[in-house]
C-alpha positions, 0 to 999 in steps of 0.5 A: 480506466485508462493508462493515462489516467493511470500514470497522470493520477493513479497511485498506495498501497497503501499498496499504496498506491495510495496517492495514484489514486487521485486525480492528477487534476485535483491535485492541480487544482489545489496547489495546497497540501490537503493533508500537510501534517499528521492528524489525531491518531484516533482518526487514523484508527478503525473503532470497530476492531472486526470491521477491520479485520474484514477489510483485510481479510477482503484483499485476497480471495478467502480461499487465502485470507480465511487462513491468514493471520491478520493485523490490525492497528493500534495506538503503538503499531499493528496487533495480531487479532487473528493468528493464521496458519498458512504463512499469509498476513492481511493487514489494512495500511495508511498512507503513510505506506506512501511515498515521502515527497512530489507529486504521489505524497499527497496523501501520506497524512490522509487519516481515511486512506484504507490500503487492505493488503495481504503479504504472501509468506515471503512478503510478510518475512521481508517485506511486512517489516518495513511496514511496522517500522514505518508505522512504529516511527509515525505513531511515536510521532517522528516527522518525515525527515526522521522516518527517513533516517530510522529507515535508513538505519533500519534498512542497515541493520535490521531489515531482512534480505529481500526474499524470492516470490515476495508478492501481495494481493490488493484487490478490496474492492472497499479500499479507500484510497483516494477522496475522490470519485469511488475512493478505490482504485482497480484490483490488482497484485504487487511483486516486489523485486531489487531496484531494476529497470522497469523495462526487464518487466516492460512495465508501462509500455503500450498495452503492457499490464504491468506498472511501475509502483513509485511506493519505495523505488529506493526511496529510501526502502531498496526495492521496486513494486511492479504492479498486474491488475487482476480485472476482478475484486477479491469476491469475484466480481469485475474491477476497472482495467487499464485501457 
């Protein structure tokens, strides 16, 4: 996979990166919203409780996610299924973890995205936050506009200060993020960072391995996600680099 693919159509995180994932061509080419509302909850749950909770173990190495409490989604918002006990949480994201409007949100409703994430202990005390609030407000059944509010609000009084050394690891290589091709995209980490200049990280310069997430970019979540792929999966085996 190259660069250009990249920054034309790869993006969720879940994660996210979720809407990168998808071919900036197949967006062209259906100029209708495929997913323009949210479907069912049921569609956005994963009936087998333990399946999930290996897919979110396999977004790091289990060197890390065996030890890892790990989350799963219910009806309300995400439940504790496994309390860890080395600071890391995994959890599998949807794609309403996505940006909110253009170009990279056309799949902030796709009820088959599966963004497998795993929040180092610095991510999960201020990062993981804004993940349960974003998924509080959508299964209470609040549309964007108001999601955007409640976070705003949130950011204000609730929200922890960003912590030093937060970073995640995305590297399932059974994350569903996009409906074309493989569904995946490549395995890689993501540090999280006050809203700065991608080029103090030289992000998406020739050659450069690091990428700038348009996940929150401020929007309205007051932080940068700046992206290294790893060139191997959680298990060891190879995963797509950029070119």
């Amino acid at each position: 996979m190259d660069r250009n693919t990249f920054s034309a159509g790869a993006s969720l995180v879940v994660a996210v990166i979720c809407a990168f994932a998808a071919p900036l061509q197949m967006r062209a080419q259906d100029p209708k919203t495929p997913y323009p509302s949210m479907a069912p909850v049921d569609q956005y749950l994963m009936p087998d409780r333990d399946g999930e909770i290996a897919l979110a173990r396999s977004a790091a190495p289990d060197a890390i996610s065996r030890d890892a409490t790990i989350l799963v989604l219910g009806r309300h918002g995400y439940e504790t299924a496994v309390k860890g006990k080395n600071g890391f949480v995994c959890v599998v994201e949807r794609g309403w973890m996505g940006p909110f409007d253009g170009e990279f949100a056309v799949n902030f409703w796709n009820p088959k995205l599966r963004g497998p994430v795993c929040f180092n202990p610095p991510a999960a005390r201020s990062i993981l936050p804004m993940t349960y609030k974003r998924t509080e407000m959508v299964l209470a059944g609040q549309s964007k506009a108001q999601i955007i509010e409640g976070i705003k609000t949130f950011i204000k009084q609730k929200l922890p200060p960003l912590k030093p050394g937060a970073m995640s690891y995305m590297m399932a290589k059974e994350q569903y993020l996009s409906d074309g091709g493989q569904h995946h995209w490549m395995a890689h980490l993501m540090i999280y960072t006050p809203l700065m200049d991608s080029a103090v990280w030289g992000a998406d310069l020739p050659h450069s391995p690091v990428m700038l997430n348009p996940q929150f970019h401020g929007d309205p979540e007051p932080i940068d996600v700046f992206m290294v792929p790893t060139g191997r999966w959680s298990d060891g085996t190879p995963a797509p680099m950029p070119k």
